[in-house]
C-alpha positions in Angstrom: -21.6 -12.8 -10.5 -24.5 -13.3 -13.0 -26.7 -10.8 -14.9 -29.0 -11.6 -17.6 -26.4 -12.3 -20.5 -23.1 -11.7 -18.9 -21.3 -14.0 -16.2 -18.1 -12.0 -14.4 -15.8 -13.9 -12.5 -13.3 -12.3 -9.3 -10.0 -13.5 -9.1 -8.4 -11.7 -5.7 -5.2 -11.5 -5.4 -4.1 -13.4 -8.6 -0.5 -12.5 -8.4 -0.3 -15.2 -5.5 -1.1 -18.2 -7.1 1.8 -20.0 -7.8 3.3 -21.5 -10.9 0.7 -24.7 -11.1 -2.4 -22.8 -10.0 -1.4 -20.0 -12.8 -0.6 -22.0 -15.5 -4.0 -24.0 -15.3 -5.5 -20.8 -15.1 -4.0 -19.5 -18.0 -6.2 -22.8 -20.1 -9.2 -20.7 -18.9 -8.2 -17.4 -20.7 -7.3 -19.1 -23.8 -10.5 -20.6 -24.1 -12.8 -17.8 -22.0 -17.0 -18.6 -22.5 -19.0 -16.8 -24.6 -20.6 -13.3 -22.1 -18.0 -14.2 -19.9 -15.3 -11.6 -18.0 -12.6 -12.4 -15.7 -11.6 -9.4 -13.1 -7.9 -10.2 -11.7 -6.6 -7.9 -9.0 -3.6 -7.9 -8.0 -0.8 -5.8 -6.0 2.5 -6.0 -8.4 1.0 -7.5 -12.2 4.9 -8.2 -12.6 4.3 -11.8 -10.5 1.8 -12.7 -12.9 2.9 -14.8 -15.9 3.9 -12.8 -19.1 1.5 -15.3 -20.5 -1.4 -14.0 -18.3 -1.0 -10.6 -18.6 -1.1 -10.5 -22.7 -4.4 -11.8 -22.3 -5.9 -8.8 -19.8 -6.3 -5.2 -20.2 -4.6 -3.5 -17.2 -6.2 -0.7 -15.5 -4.1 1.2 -12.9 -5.9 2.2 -9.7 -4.3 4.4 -7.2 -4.5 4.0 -3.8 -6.6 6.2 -1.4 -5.3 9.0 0.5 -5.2 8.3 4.6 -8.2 10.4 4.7 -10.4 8.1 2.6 -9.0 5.2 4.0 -9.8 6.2 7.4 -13.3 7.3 6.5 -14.1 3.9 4.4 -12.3 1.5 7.0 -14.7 3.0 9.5 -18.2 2.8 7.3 -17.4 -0.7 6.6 -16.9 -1.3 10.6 -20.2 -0.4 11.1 -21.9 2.8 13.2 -20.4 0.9 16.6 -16.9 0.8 15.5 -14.2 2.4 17.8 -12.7 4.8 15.9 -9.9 4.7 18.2 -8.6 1.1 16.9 -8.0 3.3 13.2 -4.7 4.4 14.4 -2.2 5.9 12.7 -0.1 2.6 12.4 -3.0 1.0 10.9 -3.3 3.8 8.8 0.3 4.0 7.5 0.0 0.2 7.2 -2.5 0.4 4.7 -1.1 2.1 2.2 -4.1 3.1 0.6 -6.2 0.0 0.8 -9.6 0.1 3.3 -9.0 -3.9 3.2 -5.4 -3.8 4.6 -6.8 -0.9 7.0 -9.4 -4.1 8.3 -6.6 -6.3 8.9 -4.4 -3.9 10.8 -6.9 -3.0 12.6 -6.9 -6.3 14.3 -3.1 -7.1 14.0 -1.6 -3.6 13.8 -0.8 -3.3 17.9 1.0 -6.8 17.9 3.3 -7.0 14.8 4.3 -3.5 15.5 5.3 -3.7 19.1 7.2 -7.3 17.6 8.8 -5.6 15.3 9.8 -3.2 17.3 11.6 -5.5 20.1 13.1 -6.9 17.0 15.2 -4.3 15.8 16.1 -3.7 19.9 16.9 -7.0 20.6 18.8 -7.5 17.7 20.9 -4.8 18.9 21.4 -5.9 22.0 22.0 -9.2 21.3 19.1 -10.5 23.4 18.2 -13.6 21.0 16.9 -15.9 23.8 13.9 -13.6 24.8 13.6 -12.6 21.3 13.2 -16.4 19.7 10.5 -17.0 22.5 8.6 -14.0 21.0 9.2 -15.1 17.2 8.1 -18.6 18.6 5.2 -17.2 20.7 3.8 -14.8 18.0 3.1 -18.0 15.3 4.9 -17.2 12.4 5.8 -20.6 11.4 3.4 -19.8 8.2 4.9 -18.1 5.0 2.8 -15.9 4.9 2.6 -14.7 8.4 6.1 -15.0 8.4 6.5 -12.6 5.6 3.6 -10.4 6.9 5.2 -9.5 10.0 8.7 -9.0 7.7 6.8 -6.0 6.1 5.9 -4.5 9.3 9.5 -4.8 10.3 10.7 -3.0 7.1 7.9 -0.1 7.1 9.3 0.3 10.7 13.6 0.1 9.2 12.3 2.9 6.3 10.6 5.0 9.5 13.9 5.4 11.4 15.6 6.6 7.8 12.5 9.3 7.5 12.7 10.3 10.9 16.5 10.9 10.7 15.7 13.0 6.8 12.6 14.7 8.1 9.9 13.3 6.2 6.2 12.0 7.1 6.1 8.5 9.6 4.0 5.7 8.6 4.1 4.4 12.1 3.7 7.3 14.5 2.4 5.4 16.8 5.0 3.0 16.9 8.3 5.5 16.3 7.1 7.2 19.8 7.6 4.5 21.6 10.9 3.1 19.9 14.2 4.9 21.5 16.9 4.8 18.8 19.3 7.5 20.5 20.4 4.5 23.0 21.9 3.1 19.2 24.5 6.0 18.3 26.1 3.7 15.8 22.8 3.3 13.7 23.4 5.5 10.7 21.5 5.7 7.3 23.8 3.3 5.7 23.5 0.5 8.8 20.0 1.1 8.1 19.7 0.9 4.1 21.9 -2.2 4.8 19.5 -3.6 7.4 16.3 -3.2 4.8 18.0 -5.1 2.3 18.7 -7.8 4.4 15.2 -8.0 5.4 14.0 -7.7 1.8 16.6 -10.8 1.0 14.6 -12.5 4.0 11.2 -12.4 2.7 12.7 -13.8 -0.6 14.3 -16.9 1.0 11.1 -17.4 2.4 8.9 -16.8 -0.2 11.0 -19.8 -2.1 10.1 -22.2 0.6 14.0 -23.8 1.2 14.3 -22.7 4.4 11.6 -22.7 7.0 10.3 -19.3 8.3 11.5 -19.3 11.8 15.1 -20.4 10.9 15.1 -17.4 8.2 14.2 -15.1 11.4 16.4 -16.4 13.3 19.2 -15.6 11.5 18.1 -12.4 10.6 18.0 -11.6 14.4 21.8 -12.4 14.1 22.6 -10.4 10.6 20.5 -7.4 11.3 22.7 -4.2 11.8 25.6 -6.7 11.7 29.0 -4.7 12.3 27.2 -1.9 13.7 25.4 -3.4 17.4 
């Protein structure tokens, strides 16, 4: 964007770029044009290089509350939007951010009811039906992959609030997911269960092992000793 003396450059999601695209960024900041300001958002500023963070000012911003997000998620959809695709799974999704709120709004129904026949097909050692799904749903991308791997661990952290009491994230989706048929699913099975789908995402995010094999075997691994 250009004004009259000042040129100000967006970099979205700069804590994605990877080690090549970061370090030729990083010849930019040492050298930045007269008048000229870079904007870097990012979600965690630990993934950026040291390097690239001792050259920025960092300004905090906290998410939105539900309420806001709801209210800006449906201004930006326009006066025709249906204020019923806002649900509270896309809300919880969100956490905080009117953009993630637009993307859920389109994805929110499908990765949640995925995620969902996950966790009870893991259990019940249904893998056939459940590798057609994986296979079906296209997740063959890193990214989508690891997308649909944070749906599956708001859900995990949902069972653990429901059992302590505390808020959902994914009414919607808890209402329709029967855990009583799973006596042996206690809070540790399930803190166990999160960590194994947080090691997941790692091994995919490194790229050694392709994303459907890593959800395959988490099919197997998830709640192992306790199906």
């Amino acid at each position: 964007m250009k004004g009259d003396r000042v040129r100000v450059v967006i970099v979205a999601e700069a804590d994605r770029m990877n080690d090549s695209a970061a370090n030729a960024f990083l010849k930019t900041l040492e050298e930045v044009p007269p008048d000229t300001y870079f904007i870097l958002t990012v979600s965690s500023r630990d993934r950026l290089l040291q390097t690239i963070r001792s050259r920025c000012l960092a300004l905090h911003l906290l998410p939105l509350s539900d309420a806001e997000v709801r209210e800006e998620t449906l201004r930006i959809l326009g006066p025709d939007a249906d204020e019923d695709s806002v649900t509270g799974d896309v809300i919880g999704l969100a956490v905080g951010s009117p953009g993630k709120a637009l993307y859920y709004v389109e994805h929110a129904r499908e990765l949640c009811s995925l995620a969902s026949d996950f966790i009870v097909k893991s259990l019940r050692n249904d893998y056939s039906d459940l590798y057609e799904a994986l296979a079906n749903a296209g997740l063959d991308d890193v990214a989508e992959a690891n997308g649909f791997l944070e749906v599956l661990s708001f859900l995990i952290s949902d069972i653990m609030r429901k059992e302590s009491g505390a808020p959902l994230r994914l009414p919607d989706t808890m209402a329709r997911l029967d855990m009583d048929a799973f006596p042996r699913i206690d809070a540790t099975a399930l803190e166990i269960a999160l960590a194994t789908v947080q090691e997941t995402m790692s091994r995919i995010a490194s790229r050694r092992t392709a994303p459907m094999m890593c959800l395959q075997s988490l099919a197997i691994k998830l709640f192992e000793g306790s199906k």
